[in-house]
N, C-alpha and C positions, 0 to 999 in steps of 0.2 A: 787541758792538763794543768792544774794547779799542784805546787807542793810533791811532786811526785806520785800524785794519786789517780787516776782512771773514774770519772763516772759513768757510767752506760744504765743507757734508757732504751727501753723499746717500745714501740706503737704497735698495737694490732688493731689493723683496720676494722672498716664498718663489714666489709665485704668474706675477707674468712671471718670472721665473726656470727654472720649470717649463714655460709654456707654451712660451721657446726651446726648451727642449731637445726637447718634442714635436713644433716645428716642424722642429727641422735632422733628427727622425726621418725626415721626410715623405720627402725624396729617396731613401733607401733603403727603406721599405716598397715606394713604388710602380715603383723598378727591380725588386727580388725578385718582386712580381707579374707585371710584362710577363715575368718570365724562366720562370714556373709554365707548363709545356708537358704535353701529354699522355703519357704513360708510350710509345708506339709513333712518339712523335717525339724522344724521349728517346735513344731508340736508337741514331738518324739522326743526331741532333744533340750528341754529349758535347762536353762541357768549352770547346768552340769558340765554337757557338751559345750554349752556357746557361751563363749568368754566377752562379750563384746562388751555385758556391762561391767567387765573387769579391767574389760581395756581402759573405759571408760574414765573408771577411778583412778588408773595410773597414770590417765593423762589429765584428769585434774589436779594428780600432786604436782605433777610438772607443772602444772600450770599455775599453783604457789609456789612455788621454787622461782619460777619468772618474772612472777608480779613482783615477790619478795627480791628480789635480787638486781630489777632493771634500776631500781631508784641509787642502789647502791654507786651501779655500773657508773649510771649518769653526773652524780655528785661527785665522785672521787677517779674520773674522768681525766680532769688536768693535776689535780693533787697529790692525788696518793694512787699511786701506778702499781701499789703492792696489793691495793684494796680490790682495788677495779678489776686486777687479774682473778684476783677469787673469787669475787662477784661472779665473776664471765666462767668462770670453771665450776660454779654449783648449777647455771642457769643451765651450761651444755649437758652436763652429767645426771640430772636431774632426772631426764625420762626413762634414760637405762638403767638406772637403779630400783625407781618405779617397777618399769617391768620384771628388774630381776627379781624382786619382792614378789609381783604377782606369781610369777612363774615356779618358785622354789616354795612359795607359803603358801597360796592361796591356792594352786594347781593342785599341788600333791596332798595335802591335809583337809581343807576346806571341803575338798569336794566328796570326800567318802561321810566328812559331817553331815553335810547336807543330805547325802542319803540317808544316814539314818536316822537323821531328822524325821523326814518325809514317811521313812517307813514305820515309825516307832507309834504312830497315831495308831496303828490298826497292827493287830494281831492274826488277821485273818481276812482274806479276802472275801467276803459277802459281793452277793448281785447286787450289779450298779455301784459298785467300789472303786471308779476309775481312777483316783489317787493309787491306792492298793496297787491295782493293776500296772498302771504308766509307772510307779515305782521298780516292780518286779521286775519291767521291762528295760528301765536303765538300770538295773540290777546288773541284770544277765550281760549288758552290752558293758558296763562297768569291768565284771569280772573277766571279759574276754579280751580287755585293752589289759587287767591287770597281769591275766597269763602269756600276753603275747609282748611282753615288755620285764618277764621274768620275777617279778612280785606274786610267786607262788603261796607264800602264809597269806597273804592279802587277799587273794583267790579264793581259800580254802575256807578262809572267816566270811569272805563273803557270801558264801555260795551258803553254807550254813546257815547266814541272818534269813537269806532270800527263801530258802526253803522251811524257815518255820513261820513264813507268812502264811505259805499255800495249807496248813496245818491248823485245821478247826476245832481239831477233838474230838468230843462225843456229842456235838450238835448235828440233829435233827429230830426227824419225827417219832414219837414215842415207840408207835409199832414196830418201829425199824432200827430205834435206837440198837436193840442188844446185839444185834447182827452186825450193827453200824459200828459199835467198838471194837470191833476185831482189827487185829495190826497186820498190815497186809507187809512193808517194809519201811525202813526209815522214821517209824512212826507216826507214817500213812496209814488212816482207819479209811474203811470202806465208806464213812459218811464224808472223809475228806476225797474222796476217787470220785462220787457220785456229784460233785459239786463242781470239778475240774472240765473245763471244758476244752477242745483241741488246743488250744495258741498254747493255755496254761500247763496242759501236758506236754508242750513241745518245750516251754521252756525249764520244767524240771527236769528233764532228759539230757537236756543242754548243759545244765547246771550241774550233774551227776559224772558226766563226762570232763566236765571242767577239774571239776574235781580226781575223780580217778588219773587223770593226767597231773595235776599238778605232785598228789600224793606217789606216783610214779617217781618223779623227778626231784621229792624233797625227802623219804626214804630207803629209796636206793629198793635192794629185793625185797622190805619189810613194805614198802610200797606197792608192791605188786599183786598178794594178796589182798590187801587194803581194796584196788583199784579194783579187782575181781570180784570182794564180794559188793563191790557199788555196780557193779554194771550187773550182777543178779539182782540185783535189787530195784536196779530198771529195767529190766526185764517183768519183774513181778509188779510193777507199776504199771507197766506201759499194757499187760496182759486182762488185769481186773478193773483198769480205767473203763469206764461206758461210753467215754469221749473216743479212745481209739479205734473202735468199733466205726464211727462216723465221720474222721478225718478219709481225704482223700488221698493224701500224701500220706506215707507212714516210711520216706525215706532217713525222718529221725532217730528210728530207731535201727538202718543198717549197720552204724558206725558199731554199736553196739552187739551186734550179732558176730559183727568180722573180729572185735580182740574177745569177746568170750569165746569162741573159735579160736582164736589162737590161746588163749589161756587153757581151755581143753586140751590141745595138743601139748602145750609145755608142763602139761601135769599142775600147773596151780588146780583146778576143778578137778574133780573126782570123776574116773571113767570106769564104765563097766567096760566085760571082756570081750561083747561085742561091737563094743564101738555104739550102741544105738543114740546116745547121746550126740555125741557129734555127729551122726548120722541125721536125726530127726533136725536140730540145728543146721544143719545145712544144708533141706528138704524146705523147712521154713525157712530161711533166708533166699533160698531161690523161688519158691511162693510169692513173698512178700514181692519183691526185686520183677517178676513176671506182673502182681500185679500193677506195677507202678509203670509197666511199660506202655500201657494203654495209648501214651503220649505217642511214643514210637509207631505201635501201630498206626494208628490214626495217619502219622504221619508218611510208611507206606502204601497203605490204602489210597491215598491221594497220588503219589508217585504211577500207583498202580496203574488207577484211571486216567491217567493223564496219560502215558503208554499205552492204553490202549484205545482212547481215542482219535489221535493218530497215529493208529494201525503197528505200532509195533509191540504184536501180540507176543512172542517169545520173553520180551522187559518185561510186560505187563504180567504174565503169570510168573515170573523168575520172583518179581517184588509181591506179588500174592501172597506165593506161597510162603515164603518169610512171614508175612503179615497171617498168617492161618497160624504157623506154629507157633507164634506169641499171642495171639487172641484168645483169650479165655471166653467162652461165651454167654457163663453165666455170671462172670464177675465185672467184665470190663465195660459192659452194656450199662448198665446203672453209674460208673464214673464214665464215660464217653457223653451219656446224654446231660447229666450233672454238669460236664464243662463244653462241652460243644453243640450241647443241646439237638443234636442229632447223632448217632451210630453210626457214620461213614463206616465202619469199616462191615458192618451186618450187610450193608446196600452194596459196598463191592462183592461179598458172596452173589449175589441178585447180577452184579454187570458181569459178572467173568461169566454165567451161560452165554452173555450174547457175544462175547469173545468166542467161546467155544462155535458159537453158530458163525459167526462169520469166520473162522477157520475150518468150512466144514465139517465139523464133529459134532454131528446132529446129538449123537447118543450121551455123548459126553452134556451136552447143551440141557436136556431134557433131564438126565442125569441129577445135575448141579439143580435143577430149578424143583425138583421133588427133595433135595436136601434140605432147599431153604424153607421149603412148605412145609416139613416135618422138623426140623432143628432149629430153627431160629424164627418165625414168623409164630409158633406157638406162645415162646418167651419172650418177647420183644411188648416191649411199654407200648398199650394203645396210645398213650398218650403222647405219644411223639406221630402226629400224623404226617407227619412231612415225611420220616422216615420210613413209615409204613406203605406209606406212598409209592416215595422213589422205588421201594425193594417190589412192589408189587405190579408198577411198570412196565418194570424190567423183566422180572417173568413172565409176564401175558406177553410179551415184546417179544421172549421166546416161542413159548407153547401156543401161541395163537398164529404166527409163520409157516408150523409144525404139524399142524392138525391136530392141535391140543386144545379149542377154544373152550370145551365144556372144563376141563380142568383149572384154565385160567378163569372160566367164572364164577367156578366153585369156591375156588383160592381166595378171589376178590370179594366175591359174599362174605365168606366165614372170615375174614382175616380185616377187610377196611373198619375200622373203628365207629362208633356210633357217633351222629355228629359230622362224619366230615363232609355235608353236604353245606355247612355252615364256615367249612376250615377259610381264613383268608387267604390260603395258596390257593389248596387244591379242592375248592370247594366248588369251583368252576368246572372242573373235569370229573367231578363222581356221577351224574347224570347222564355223560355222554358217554364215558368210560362203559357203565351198566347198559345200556344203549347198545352199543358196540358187541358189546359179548352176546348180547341176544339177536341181534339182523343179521352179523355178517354172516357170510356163507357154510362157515364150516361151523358153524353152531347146528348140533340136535335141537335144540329149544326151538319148538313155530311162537314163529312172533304172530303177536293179537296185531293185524289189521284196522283193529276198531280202535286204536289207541294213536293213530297214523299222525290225525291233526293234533295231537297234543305234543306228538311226541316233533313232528315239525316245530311248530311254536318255540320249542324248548331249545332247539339247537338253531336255529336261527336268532335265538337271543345269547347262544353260548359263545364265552369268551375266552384265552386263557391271559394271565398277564405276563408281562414279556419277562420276567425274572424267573416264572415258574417255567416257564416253554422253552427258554435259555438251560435251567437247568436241568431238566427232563432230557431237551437233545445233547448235553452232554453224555449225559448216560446210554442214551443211544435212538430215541425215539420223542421227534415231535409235538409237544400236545394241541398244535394247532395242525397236522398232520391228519392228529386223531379224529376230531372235529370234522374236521374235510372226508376221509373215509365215511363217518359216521352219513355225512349231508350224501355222500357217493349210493349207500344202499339203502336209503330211503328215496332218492330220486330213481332210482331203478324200479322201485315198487309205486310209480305213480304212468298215468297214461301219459303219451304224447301230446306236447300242447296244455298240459299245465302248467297254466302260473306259479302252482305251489313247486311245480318240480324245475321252473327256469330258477325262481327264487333259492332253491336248495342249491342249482348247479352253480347261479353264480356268487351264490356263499363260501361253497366245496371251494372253489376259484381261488376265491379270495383268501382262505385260511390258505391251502396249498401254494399257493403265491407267495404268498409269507415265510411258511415253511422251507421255501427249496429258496430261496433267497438267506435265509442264514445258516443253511445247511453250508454253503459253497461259502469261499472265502470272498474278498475283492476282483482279484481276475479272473473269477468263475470257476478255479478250482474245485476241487469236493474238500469241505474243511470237517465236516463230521461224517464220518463213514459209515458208522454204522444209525445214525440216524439216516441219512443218506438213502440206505439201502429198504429203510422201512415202508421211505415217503415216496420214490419214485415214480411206483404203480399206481398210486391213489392220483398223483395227478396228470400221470397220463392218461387212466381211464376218465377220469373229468372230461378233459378237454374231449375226449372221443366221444362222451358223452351228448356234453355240449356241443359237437358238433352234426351231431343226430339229432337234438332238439331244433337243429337251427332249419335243419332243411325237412322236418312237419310240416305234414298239410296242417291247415288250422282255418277254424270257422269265420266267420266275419258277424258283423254289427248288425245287417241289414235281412229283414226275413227273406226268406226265399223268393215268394210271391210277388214283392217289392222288385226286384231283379230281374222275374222270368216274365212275369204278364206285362203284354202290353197295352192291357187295358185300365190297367190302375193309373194312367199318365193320359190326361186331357189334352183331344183335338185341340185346335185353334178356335173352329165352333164353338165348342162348351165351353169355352172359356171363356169366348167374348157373349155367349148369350148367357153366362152368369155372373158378369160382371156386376150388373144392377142387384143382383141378390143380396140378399141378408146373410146369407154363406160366409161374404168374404169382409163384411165389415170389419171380424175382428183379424183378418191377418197378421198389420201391421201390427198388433199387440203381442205376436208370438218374437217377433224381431228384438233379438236382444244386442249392443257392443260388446266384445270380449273383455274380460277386465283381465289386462295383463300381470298386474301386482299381485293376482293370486295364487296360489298355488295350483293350476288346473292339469297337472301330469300326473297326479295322484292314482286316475280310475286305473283298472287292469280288466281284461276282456277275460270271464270266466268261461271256460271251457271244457263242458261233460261229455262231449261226443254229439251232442243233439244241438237245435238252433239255439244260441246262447243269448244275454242280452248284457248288455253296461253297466257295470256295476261302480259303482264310486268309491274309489279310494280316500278321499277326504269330504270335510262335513260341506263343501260348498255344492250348490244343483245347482252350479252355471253349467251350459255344456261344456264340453271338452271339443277340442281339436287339436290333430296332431297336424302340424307343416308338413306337408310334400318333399320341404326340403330334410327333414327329421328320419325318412323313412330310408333302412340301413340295412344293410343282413352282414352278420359277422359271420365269417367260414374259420372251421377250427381245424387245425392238422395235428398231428400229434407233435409236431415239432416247434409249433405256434405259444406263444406269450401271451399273459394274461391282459386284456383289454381295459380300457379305462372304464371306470362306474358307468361315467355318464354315457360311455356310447352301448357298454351292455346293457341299458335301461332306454335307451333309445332304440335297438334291435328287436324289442319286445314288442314294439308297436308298428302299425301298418297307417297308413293315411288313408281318411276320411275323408276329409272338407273337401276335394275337387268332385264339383257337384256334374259338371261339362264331362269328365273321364269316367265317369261312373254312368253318367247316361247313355255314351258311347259304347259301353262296355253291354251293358245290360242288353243296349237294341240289337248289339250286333250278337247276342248271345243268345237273343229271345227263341228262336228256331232250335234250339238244343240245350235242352231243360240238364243234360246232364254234363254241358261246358264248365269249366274253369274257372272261376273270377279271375280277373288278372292284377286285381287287390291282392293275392294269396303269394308271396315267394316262391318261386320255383326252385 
């Protein structure tokens, strides 16, 4: 205290000093975040939407503000404490003023500039115009912020600019010009509709709707006629468009349908005395609304099948029938396959007979499956063969149960598409499928006999792949099932003791093995029932099959003669008084070692009925021998599991090489020419 007077000083440390300025950071970090967009919206959105290279420049003024002002800070530090304070109050202030500039200048003004910058180059959208276009598009997203933020004139001039883009005039082709001038509304000519393609008709719909709202809300009732006649006017766009014809979605234009509906009713539109106006208008907007359910159905159709694959058939037709009264069948077929590239809901018509069959209702069953052969299998895209497929499965799945097999192969002739012997599903199963409808039993058709070995060859090389066979038995039937039936009556129609028909039974085996393993669940459950029901009988006539084959007489290697006379077999005399002979010089040259690295299990003992001989399965003429220890017999019961490859390929053969057991057999045999061998399984 001097003199009566007071000085006061204050210090502001390094530390609040530094915390301002990480505070006035704050506003700019967390704009630059809201503005981090994903790279494929990036695209959609430049320089309009994302601000970041705006952020950017506001914190480069900050950031002369800083530079300018630390020297300040620094110098007049100890000095001038009036100086240093100011200094320090432009470096903290510095970035929220920035932003607030950005925010208030460059936000709100700048950026309706920039668009019509961007759109003022072109007057008209041309093919391959994608400036044009990506303008149009943050047009429209433009004037949707500007109406949902209350800047209705700014709406209404926008919507305006945007729409005398899509406006070409009287450009095109000469022939067509005169027809092409014609004003359809708005100042839309027919050569500007024939140019519009779906996106750009969805967004002049969009754009007219914007409008009519906004004109609503900034005229009061003089607005309301305004709005009415814009939405006739998109009506008459959206009707003579060529693009709307080929959108798939046309839920654009319901908004549209519901307030000219209501403007009909409040007397803005003109109504005749029967109402037919709003009448037709609300026939067409339930049209339109039906077609667009397609999604729905579809998504029934699947609820369906799933209810009715495990067994709860009541759900299952409850959600059917729902899905029947929304299916259109000549319009939702061409959008079903278009987005899901198959018809699920054509092919639940096909699974509900066998719902019907497995609830007993034969007639119902047979019923459904002559519907689908006459309503829907007529009109349905060849070119979907998967779907053609599945729906025709499913019927022969019925009508062939039934005693309907010539119907089902009638079906399957005139209805499988050309080709699908090529399809990568199902192209596996049209030979065997065709197959099937002509041997099995309740077929009229006589099958050619002379066609046997070919038609073996063919199903002995047939496969199905496990996504196609997965999806077959959900529907309700096997295609490795099929397969196994197929090998079941062609081994019926071969003798005892053929090769060709062990080879069929333990193919039949093998596929039905397969099949009743993913029919059931893990702990052996039944998991598909009604495939379940299909496959049962196929493989337990197999096995009974197979167990008939097992216990055939069956021929042997050795001719008869060889066996019964015993004069074909050298005294002890003869043997040593032709020792010195030239007879036996070459003996030893017939004596071969076995080579075991080769394949010698190849041959199979063919078998006509009469004395047969060894035939070679592979290209090597070493002999063959089978072990003694090799020689099996499998016994099959109906209750009995499928054996493993290697020991049904070991059951197939009988032992040879014991030279000692075979001469016993013979000598003790020789006195009765019509004995046993005791080579043969009993």
């Amino acid at each position: 205290m001097t003199m009566g007077q007071y000085q006061c000083q204050s210090v502001v440390g390094f530390w609040p000093m530094s915390i301002s300025i990480i505070l006035a950071l704050l506003p700019y970090a967390i704009a630059y975040l809201l503005n981090v967009r994903p790279k494929y919206e990036l695209g959609q959105l430049p320089d309009i939407i994302d601000e970041r290279e705006q952020l950017k420049s506001a914190f480069c003024i900050f950031t002369r503000i800083l530079v300018t002002s630390t020297p300040i800070i620094v110098l007049t530090y100890n000095n001038s404490p009036a100086a240093r304070i100011y200094a320090t109050i432009c470096a903290v202030q510095g970035l929220p003023l920035a932003l607030c500039y950005h925010i208030a200048y460059v936000k709100l003004t700048s950026t309706s500039t920039k668009l019509n910058l961007s759109m003022s180059g072109s007057s008209s959208l041309g093919e391959g115009d994608e400036n044009g276009r990506r303008s149009a598009f943050l047009s429209v997203r433009l004037a949707e912020m500007y109406s949902e933020i209350g800047r209705l004139e700014q709406t209404v001039e926008l919507v305006e600019e945007t729409l005398a883009v899509f406006k070409k005039g009287n450009s095109g082709t000469l022939n067509l010009q005169n027809e092409g001038r014609t004003e359809v509304a708005l100042g839309f000519t027919m050569n500007d509709l024939r140019d519009l393609d779906g996106d750009e008709l969805k967004m002049i719909i969009q754009l007219l709707r914007l409008k009519g709202n906004a004109l609503i809300q900034l005229k009061g009732p003089l607005g309301f006629s305004m709005s009415a006649k814009l939405n006739i006017d998109a009506l008459k766009i959206f009707e003579n468009c060529p693009a709307a014809s080929k959108m798939k979605d046309h839920s654009i234009i319901f908004p549209i349908y519901n307030i000219v509906g209501l403007q009909i009713k409040g007397g803005l539109i003109d109504q005749d005395d029967e109402c037919s106006l709003e009448r037709d208008l609300a026939e067409r907007f339930n049209h339109e609304a039906q077609l667009q359910a397609y999604h729905y159905a579809r998504s029934l159709a699947s609820v369906a099948e799933m209810y009715g694959r495990i067994g709860l058939y009541d759900e299952a037709f409850r959600h059917f029938d729902i899905m029947k009264a929304i299916y259109m069948t000549e319009e939702h077929p061409k959008l079903l396959l278009g987005t899901y590239s198959v018809d699920r809901c054509a092919v639940s018509f096909a699974t509900s007979a066998i719902w019907y069959l497995q609830t007993s209702k034969i007639d119902k069953a047979i019923e459904r499956c002559d519907y689908v052969i006459d309503r829907i299998l007529p009109i349905y895209d060849k070119k979907d063969v998967i779907g053609t497929a599945h729906i025709l499965c499913n019927i022969i799945r019925v009508l062939k149960w039934n005693g309907h097999v010539d119907k089902a192969r009638e079906a399957y002739t005139n209805f499988i598409p050309d080709g699908a012997e090529n399809h990568f599903a199902f192209g596996c199963t049209h030979k065997p499928m065709s197959l099937l409808l002509r041997i099995c039993d309740e077929s009229s058709e006589e099958y050619n006999a002379e066609n046997i070995s070919e038609d073996i060859d063919m199903i002995m090389s047939s496969d199905v792949d496990d996504m196609t066979d997965f999806n077959c038995m959900a529907d309700g039937w096997s295609m490795k099932s099929m397969i196994a039936e197929v090998c079941l009556h062609l081994a019926r129609r071969l003798n005892a003791g053929d090769p060709a028909k062990e080879s069929l039974i333990d193919r039949g085996i093998l596929m039905a093995t397969v099949a009743s393993k993913r029919v059931k669940a893990s702990n052996g459950m039944v998991k598909h029932i009604m495939a379940y029901e299909a496959h049962k009988d196929v493989h337990k006539n197999l096995l009974v099959l197979a167990n008939e084959e097992v216990t055939a007489v069956r021929s042997i290697v050795y001719d008869e003669s060889d066996r019964v006379s015993p004069s074909k077999y050298r005294t002890s005399d003869s043997l040593e008084s032709g020792a010195n002979s030239n007879s036996t010089l070459g003996f030893a040259e017939r004596l071969n070692v076995k080579d075991y690295t080769s394949n010698t299990h190849g041959s199979t003992v063919s078998s006509n009925g009469s004395n047969s001989k060894l035939t070679e399965g592979s290209a090597s003429s070493k002999p063959v021998h089978i072990l003694t220890s090799d020689k099996k017999k499998v016994a099959f019961n109906d209750l009995s599991s499928f054996v493993s490859a290697e020991e049904s390929a070991a059951s197939k053969h009988f032992s040879n090489n014991s030279q000692e057991e075979s001469a016993l057999n013979t000598s003790s045999s020789a006195n009765s020419p019509d004995a046993v061998s005791p080579l043969i399984p009993q």
